[in-house]
C-alpha positions as CSV (number, residue, x, y, z in Angstrom):
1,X,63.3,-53.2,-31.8
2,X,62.3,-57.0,-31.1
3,X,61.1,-58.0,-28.2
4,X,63.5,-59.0,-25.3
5,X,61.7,-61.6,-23.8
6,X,64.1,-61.4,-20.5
7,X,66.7,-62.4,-23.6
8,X,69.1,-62.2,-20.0
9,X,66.9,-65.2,-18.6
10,X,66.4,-67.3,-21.5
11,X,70.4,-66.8,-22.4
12,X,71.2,-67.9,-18.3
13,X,69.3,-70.9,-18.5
14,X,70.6,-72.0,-21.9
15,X,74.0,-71.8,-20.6
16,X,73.6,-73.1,-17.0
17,X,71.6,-76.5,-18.3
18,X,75.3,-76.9,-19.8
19,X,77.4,-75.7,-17.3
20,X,75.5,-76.7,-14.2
21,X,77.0,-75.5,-10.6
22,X,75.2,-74.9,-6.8
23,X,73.8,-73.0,-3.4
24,X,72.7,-74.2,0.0
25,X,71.6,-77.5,0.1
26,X,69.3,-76.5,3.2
27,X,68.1,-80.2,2.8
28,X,71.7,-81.8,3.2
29,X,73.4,-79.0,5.0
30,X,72.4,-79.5,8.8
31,X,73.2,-83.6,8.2
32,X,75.8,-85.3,10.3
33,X,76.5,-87.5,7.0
34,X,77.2,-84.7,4.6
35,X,80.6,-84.9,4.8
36,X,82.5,-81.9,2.9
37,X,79.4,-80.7,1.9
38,X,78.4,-79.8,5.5
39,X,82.2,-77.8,5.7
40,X,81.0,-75.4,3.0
41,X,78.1,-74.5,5.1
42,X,79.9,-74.0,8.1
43,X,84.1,-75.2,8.2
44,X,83.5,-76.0,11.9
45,X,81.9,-79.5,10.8
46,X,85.3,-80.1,9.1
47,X,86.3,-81.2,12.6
48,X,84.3,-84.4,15.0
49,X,83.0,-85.7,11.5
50,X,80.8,-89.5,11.6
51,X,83.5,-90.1,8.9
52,X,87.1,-91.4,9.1
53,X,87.5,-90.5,5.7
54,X,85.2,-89.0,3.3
55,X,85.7,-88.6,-0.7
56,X,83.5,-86.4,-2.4
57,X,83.4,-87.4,-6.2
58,X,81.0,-85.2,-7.7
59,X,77.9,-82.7,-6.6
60,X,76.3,-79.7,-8.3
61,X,73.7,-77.8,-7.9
62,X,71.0,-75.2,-10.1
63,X,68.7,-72.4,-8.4
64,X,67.0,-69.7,-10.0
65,X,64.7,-67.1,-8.3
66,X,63.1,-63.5,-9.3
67,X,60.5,-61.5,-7.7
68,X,59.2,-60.1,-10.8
69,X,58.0,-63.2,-12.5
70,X,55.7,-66.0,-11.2
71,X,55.9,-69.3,-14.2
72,X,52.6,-70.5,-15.1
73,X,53.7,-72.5,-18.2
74,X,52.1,-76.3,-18.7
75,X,55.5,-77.7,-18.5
76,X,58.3,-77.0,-15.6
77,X,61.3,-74.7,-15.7
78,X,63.6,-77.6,-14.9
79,X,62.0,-78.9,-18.0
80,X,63.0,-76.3,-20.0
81,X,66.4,-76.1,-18.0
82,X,67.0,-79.7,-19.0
83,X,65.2,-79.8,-22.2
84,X,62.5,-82.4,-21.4
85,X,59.7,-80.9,-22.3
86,X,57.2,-82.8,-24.0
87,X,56.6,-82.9,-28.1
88,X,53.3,-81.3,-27.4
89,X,55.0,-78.0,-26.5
90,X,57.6,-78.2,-29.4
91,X,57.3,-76.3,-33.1
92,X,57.6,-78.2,-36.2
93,X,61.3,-77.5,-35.6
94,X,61.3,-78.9,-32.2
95,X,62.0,-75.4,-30.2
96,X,60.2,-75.3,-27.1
97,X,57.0,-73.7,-27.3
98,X,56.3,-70.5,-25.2
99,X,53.6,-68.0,-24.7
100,X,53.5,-64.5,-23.0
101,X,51.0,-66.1,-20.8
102,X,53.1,-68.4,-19.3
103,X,54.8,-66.0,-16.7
104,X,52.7,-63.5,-14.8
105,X,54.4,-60.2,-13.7
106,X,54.1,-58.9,-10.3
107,X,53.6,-55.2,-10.2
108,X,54.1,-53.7,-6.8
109,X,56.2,-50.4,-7.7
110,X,59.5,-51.6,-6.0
111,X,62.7,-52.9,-7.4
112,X,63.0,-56.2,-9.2
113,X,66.2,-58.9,-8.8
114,X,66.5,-62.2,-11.0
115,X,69.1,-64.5,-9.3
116,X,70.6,-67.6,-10.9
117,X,73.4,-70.0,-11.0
118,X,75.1,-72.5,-9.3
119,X,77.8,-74.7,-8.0
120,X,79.9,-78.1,-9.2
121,X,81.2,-79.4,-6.4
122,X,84.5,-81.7,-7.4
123,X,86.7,-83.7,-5.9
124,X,86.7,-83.1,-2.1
125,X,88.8,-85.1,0.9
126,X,88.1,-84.9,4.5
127,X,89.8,-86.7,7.0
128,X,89.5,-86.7,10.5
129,X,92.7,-87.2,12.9
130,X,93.9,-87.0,16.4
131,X,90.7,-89.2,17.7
132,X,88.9,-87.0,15.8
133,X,90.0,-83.9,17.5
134,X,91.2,-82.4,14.3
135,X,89.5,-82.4,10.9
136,X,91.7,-81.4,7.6
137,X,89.9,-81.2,4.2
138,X,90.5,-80.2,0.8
139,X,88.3,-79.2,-1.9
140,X,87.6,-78.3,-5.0
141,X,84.7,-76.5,-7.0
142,X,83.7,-74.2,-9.8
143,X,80.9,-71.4,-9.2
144,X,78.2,-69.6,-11.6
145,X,76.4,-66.3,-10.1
146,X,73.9,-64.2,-12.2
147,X,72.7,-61.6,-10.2
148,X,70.2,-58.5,-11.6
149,X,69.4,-56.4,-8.8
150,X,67.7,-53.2,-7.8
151,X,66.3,-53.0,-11.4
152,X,63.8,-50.4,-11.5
153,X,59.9,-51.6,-12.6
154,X,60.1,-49.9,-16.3
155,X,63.3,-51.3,-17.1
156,X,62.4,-55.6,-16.0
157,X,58.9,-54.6,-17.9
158,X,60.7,-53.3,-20.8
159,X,63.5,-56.3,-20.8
160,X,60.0,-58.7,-20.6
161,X,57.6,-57.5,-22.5
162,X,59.9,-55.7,-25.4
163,X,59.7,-52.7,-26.8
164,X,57.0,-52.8,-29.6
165,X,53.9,-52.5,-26.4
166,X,51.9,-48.8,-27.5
167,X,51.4,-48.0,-23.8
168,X,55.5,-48.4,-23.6
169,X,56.1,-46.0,-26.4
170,X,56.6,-42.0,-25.9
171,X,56.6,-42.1,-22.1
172,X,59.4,-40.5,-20.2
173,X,61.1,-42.9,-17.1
174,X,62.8,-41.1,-15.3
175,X,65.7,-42.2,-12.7
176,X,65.7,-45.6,-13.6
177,X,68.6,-47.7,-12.2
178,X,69.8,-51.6,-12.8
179,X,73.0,-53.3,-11.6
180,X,74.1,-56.6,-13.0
181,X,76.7,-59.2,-11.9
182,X,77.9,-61.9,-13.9
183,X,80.7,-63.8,-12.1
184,X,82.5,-67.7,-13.0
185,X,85.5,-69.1,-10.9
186,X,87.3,-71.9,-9.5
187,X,87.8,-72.2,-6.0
188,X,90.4,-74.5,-4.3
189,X,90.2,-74.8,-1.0
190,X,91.5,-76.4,2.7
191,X,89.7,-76.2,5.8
192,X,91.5,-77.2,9.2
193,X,88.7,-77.7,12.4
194,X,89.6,-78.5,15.5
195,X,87.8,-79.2,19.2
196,X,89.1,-76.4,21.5
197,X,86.6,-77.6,24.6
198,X,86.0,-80.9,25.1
199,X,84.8,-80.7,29.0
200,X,81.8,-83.2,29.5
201,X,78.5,-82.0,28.7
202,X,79.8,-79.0,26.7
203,X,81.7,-79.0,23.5
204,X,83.1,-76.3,21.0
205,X,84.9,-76.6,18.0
206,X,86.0,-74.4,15.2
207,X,87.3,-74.2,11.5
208,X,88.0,-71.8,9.0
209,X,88.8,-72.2,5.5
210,X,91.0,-70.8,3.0
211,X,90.7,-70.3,-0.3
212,X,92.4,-69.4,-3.6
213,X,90.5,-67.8,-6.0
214,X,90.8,-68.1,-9.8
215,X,88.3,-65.6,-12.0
216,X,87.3,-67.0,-15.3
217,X,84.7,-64.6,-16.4
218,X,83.0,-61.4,-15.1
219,X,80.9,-59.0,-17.0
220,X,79.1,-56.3,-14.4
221,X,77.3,-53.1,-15.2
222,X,75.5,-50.3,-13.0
223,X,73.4,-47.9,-14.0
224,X,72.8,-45.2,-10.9
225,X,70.4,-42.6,-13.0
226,X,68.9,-42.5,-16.6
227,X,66.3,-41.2,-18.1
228,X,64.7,-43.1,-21.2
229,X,61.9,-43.6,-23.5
230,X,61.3,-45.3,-26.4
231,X,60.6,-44.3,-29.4
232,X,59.5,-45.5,-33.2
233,X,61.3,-45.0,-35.9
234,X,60.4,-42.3,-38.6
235,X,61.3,-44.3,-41.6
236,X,60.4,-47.4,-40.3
237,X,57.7,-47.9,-38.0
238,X,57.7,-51.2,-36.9
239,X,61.0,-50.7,-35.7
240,X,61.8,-48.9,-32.2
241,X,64.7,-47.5,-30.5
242,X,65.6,-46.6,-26.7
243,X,66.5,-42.7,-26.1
244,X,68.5,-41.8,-23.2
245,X,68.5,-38.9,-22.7
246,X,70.7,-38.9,-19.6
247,X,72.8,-41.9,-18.5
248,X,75.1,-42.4,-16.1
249,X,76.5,-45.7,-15.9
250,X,79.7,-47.5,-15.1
251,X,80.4,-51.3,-16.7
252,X,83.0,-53.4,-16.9
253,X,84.3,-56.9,-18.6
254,X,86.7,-60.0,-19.2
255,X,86.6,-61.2,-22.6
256,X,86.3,-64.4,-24.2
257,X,90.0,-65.3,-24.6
258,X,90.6,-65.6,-20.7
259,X,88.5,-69.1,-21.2
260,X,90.6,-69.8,-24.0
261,X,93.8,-69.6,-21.5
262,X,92.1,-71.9,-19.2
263,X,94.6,-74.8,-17.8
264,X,94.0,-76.8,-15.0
265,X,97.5,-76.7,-13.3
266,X,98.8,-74.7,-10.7
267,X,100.7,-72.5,-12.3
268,X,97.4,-70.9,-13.8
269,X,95.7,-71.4,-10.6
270,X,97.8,-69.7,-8.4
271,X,99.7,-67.9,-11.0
272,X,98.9,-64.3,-13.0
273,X,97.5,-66.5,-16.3
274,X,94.1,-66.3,-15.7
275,X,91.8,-63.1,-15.9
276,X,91.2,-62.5,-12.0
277,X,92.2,-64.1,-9.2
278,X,92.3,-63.7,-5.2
279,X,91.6,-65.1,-1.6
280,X,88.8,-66.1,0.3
281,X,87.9,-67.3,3.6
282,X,85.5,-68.8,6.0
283,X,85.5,-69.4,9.4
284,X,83.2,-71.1,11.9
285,X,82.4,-72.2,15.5
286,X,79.8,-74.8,16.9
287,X,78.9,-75.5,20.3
288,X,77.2,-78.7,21.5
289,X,75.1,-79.8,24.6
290,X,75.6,-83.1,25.4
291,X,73.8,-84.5,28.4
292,X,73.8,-87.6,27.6
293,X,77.7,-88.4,27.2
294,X,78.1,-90.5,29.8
295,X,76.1,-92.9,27.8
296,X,78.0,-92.6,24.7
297,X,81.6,-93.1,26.3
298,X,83.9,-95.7,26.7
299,X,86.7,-96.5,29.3
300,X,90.2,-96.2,27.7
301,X,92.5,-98.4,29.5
302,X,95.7,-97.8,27.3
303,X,95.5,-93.5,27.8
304,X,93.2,-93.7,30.6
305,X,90.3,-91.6,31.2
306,X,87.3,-91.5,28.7
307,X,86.7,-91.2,25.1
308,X,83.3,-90.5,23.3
309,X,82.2,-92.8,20.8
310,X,83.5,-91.4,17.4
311,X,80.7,-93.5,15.5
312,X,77.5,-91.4,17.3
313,X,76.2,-88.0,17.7
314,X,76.7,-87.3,21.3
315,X,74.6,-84.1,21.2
316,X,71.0,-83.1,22.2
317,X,71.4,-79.6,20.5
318,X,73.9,-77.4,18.8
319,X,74.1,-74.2,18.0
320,X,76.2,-73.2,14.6
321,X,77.4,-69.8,13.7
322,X,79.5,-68.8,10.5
323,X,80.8,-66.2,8.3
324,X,80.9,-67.6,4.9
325,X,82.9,-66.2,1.5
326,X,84.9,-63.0,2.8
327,X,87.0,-62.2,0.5
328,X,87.0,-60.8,-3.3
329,X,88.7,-61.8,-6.6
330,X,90.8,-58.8,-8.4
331,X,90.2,-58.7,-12.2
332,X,93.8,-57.3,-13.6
333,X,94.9,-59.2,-16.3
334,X,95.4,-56.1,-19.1
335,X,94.9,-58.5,-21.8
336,X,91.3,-59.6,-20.8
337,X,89.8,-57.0,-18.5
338,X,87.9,-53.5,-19.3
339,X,86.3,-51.2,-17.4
340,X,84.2,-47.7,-18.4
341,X,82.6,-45.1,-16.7
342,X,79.7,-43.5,-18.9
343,X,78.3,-39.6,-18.4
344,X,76.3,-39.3,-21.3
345,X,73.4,-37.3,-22.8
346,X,71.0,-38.3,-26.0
347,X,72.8,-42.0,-26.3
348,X,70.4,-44.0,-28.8
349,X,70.2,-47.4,-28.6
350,X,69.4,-48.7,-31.8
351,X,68.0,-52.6,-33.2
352,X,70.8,-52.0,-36.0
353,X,73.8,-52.8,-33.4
354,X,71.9,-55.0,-31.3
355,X,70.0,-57.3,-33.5
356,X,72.0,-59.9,-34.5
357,X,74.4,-60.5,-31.6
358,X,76.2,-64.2,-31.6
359,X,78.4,-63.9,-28.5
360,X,79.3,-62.4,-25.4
361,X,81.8,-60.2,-27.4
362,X,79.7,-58.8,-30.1
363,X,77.1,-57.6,-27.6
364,X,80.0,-56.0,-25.6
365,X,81.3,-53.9,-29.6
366,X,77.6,-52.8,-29.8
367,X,77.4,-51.5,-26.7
368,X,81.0,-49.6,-26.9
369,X,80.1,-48.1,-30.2
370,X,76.1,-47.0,-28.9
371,X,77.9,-45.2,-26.3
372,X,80.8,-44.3,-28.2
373,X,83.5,-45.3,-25.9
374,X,87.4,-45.5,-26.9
375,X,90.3,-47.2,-26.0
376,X,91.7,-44.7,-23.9
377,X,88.7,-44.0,-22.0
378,X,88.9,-47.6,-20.2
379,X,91.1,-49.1,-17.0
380,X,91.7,-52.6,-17.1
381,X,91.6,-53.4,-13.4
382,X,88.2,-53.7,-11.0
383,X,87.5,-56.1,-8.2
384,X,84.2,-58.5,-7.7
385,X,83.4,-59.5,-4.1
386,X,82.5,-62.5,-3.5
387,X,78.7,-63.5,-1.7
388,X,79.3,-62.6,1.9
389,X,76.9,-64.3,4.2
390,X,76.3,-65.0,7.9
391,X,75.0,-68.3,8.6
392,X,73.3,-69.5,12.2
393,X,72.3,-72.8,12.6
394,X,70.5,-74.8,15.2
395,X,70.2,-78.3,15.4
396,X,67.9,-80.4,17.5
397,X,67.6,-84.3,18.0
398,X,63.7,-84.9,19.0
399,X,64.0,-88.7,20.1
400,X,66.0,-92.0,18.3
401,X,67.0,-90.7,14.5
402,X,65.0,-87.7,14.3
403,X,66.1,-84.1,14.0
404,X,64.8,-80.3,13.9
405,X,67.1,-77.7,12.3
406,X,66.8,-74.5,12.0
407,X,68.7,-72.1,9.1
408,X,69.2,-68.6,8.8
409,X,71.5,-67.4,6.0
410,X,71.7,-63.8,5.7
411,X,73.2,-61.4,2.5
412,X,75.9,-59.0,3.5
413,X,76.3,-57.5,0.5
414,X,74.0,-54.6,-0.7
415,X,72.0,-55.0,-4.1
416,X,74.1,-52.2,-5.3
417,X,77.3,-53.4,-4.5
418,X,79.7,-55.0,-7.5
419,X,79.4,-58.8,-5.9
420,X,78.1,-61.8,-6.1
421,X,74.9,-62.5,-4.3
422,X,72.9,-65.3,-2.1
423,X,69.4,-64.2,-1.5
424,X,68.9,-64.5,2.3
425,X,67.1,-67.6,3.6
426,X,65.1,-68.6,6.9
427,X,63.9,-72.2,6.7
428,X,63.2,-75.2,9.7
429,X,64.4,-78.6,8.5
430,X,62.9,-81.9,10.1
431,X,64.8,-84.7,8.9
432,X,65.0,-88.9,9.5
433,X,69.1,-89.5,9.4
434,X,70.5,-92.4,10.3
435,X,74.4,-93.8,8.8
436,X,73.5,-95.4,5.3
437,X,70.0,-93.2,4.4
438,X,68.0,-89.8,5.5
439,X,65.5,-88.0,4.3
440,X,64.7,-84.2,4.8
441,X,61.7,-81.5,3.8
442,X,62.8,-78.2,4.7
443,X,60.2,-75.4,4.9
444,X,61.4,-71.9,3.4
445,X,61.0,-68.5,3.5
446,X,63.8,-67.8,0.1
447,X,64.5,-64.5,-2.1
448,X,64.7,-62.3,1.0
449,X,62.0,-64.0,3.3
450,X,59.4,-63.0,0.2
451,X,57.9,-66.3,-0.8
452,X,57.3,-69.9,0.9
453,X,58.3,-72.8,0.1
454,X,59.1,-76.6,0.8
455,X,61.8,-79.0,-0.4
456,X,63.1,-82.5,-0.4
457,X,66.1,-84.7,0.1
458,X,67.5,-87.6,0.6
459,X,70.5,-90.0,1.2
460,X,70.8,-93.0,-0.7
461,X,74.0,-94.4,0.8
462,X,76.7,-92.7,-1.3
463,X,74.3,-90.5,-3.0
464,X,72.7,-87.4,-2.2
465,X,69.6,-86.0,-4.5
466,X,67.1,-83.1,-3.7
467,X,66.0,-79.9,-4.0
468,X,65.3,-76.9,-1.8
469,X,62.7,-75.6,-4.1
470,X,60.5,-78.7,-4.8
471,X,57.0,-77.1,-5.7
472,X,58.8,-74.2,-8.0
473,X,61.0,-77.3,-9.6
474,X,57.7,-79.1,-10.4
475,X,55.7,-76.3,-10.9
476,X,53.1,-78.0,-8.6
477,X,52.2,-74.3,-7.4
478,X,52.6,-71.2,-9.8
479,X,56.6,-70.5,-9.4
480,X,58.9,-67.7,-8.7
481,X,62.2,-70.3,-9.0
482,X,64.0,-73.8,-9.2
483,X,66.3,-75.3,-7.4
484,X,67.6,-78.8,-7.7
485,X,71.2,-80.7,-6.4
486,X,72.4,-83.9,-6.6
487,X,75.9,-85.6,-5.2
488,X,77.9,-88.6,-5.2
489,X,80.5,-89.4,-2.7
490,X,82.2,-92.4,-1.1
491,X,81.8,-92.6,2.7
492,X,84.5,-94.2,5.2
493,X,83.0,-94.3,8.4
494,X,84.5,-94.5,11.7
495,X,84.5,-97.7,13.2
496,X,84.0,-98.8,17.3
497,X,87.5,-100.2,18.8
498,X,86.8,-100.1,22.2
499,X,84.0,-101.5,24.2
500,X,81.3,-99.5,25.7
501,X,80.9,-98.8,29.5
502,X,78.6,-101.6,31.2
503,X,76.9,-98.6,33.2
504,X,77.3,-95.3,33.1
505,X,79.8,-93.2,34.9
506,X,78.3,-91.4,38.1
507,X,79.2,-87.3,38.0
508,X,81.7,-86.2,40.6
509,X,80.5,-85.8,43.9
510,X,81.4,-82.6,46.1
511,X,83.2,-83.7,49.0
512,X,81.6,-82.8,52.4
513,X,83.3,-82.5,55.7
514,X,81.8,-82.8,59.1
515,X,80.9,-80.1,61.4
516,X,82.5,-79.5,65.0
517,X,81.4,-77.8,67.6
């Protein structure tokens, strides 16, 4: 059998430097500029935005991790991702050039995850009302999750390395496991925010988001126990084959016509056309502590009383807290969807079925006829969840335009689980911000808290460019990932009408009555 060469990696990144979507944009995120890009990080910020109106036109995003594989090529993955690399690494043919020594393993023993995919952010609209005491936005995007997880060592070293390796041949692994998510949708959303205390020094407000949910593509498998080895071929032996002697296996599939139904109009969005569809939410709070508001106030003669000044941040910290994607899409369209459940002893996996696979469908036949499945063995219903997450932000303004933010993303769902995934995240972003320009370097601890590393962003008036994951991007360092987003947008701000307070307002005195005796 040849050799795999993660033929699951090199396929994802084929197909996502085509179809490019996103993740956290911890570099644009915590900003008080980001518009509807802050709202999918927490739908709070839909509400007391710096914007009267803000139109997102286009954003995306790409991100890849593992913690099986560090990159030690000559050229970058986002060169390979975009197809820049240089003619020096190209065959006579042009195909990029690549080596078994240009990715290292990392042995340790434990289970191995590959994560990848993305986000296209599309037209978005936020607008803030009621003196900016109510924030209403809707959105639109379409979202790409690869997710291999708890994949046992011999299985990611047989999927790299291939089967043709002598000290891979006529060993027994026993109990291996693997579970793999593949998941595309579109996801149209509105978020409503508003403030709910507005008393002085302290301020809440909250938001939530809903969300309709329309599947496009899913393929998913698990594998909770086999035993395996592989073996050469009698007649033939540079040939090899995988024997599994015990499998037990569940996996499960839309095919290739549900992007052929694709229409972008509401009746297949909200409608039973499409492969999957469902709901989603998110919903978030943040509070602010604002000493200083006195300062930032003005005197409103018409309504009387004071207003803050809708153009500034009035904080000196606040604290975020969110619960992010709840909510699953339910795969039940009979004329795309199939699901099997696989007990099986002495399947053989054979280079015959396997070896000249053109599409998603003809790996799908080979695998139905290696493990002999029939039509009346599947169901043609199964549900994929989508990344749960809790989010906790704080955000703190250090003196004139400079800020120190703290992150903390964290997975809810299990490796095993049939969902999409975001790795969990901890990262501390300083950042420069001021209306037309910022710039931003957050410091990360990414895949789980199990490698290091810095970023880079900016604002460029109506355009946002960066990356979370600058060194892996670059390959400045020996790299477990990439990630890289850019967006455009056009910005309305808020303008000053009234005329700010010539001193500031003294606090309100207790009143104190005189003794008698």
């Amino acid at each position: 059998m040849k050799q795999l060469k993660l033929l699951l990696t090199l396929y994802l990144l084929y197909q996502t430097a085509h179809c490019a979507k996103a993740q956290h944009w911890l570099g644009a995120a915590s900003s008080n500029y980001a518009g509807t890009n802050s709202v999918y990080a927490n739908a709070a910020n839909v509400v007391d935005s710096r914007h009267k109106v803000y139109l997102n036109l286009a954003a995306h995003d790409f991100s890849l991790l593992t913690n099986y594989i560090t990159w030690n090529a000559p050229y970058s993955l986002m060169g390979v991702v975009t197809n820049s690399v240089g003619p020096q690494y190209r065959s006579d043919r042009g195909l990029i050039i690549f080596k078994d020594s240009y990715w290292q393993e990392r042995l340790n023993g434990k289970p191995k995850r590959f994560h990848t995919g993305g986000d296209l952010r599309g037209p978005a609209l936020l607008v803030s009302l009621k003196q900016n005491k109510i924030g209403v936005a809707i959105s639109t995007r379409g979202r790409y999750f690869l997710n291999l997880t708890d994949v046992s060592e011999p299985i990611a070293r047989l999927m790299n390395l291939g089967t043709d390796r002598p000290d891979f041949q006529n060993v027994k692994y026993t109990d291996q496991r693997a579970t793999l998510n593949v998941n595309g949708y579109i996801e149209t959303g509105l978020s409503v925010g508003a403030v709910i205390v507005d008393d002085q020094e302290y301020f809440f407000k909250v938001g939530a988001t809903l969300k309709r949910l329309t599947g496009m593509y899913n393929a998913h498998a698990r594998v909770e126990d086999a035993d395996i080895e592989v073996l050469v071929e009698r007649d033939n032996p540079q040939r090899e084959v995988i024997q599994a002697y015990n499998l037990k296996a569940s996996y499960g599939y839309t095919t290739e016509g549900s992007f052929d139904s694709f229409a972008p109009t509401p009746a297949f969005l909200f409608g039973r056309q499409a492969a999957g569809a469902g709901w989603g939410v998110d919903l978030g709070v943040v509070f602010e502590y604002r000493p200083n508001i006195k300062k930032l106030s003005f005197r409103d003669k018409k309504r009387g009383g004071l207003i803050g000044d809708v153009t500034k941040n009035k904080y000196k910290f606040k604290i975020g807290a969110a619960l992010n994607d709840l909510g699953a899409i339910r795969y039940n369209n009979p004329a795309y969807v199939n699901q099997y459940n696989v007990d099986q002893r002495d399947v053989v996996f054979s280079y015959r079925l396997f070896n000249n696979i053109k599409s998603s469908n003809g790996a799908i036949t080979a695998l139905n006829r290696t493990l002999g499945v029939r039509p009346e063995n599947k169901t043609t219903a199964f549900s994929s969840g989508l990344p749960t997450t809790l989010n906790l932000s704080f955000d703190y303004l250090w003196k004139n335009n400079l800020y120190l933010s703290a992150v903390w993303i964290q997975n809810l769902r299990t490796a095993t689980s049939l969902a999409m995934q975001q790795p969990s995240v901890l990262a501390v972003v300083p950042r420069w911000e001021r209306k037309w320009g910022e710039v931003s370097a957050p410091i990360s601890l990414i895949d789980n808290y199990s490698a290091l590393t810095v970023g880079l962003a900016g604002r460029f008036g109506p355009l946002w460019v960066g990356s979370d994951n600058i060194l892996g991007t670059l390959s400045l360092l020996s790299s477990r990932g990439l990630d890289i987003f850019f967006g455009l947008s056009v910005p309305i701000f808020h303008t000053r009408t009234l005329k700010p307070l010539s001193c500031p307002v003294p606090m309100a005195q207790p009143s104190r009555r005189k003794r008698r005796f």
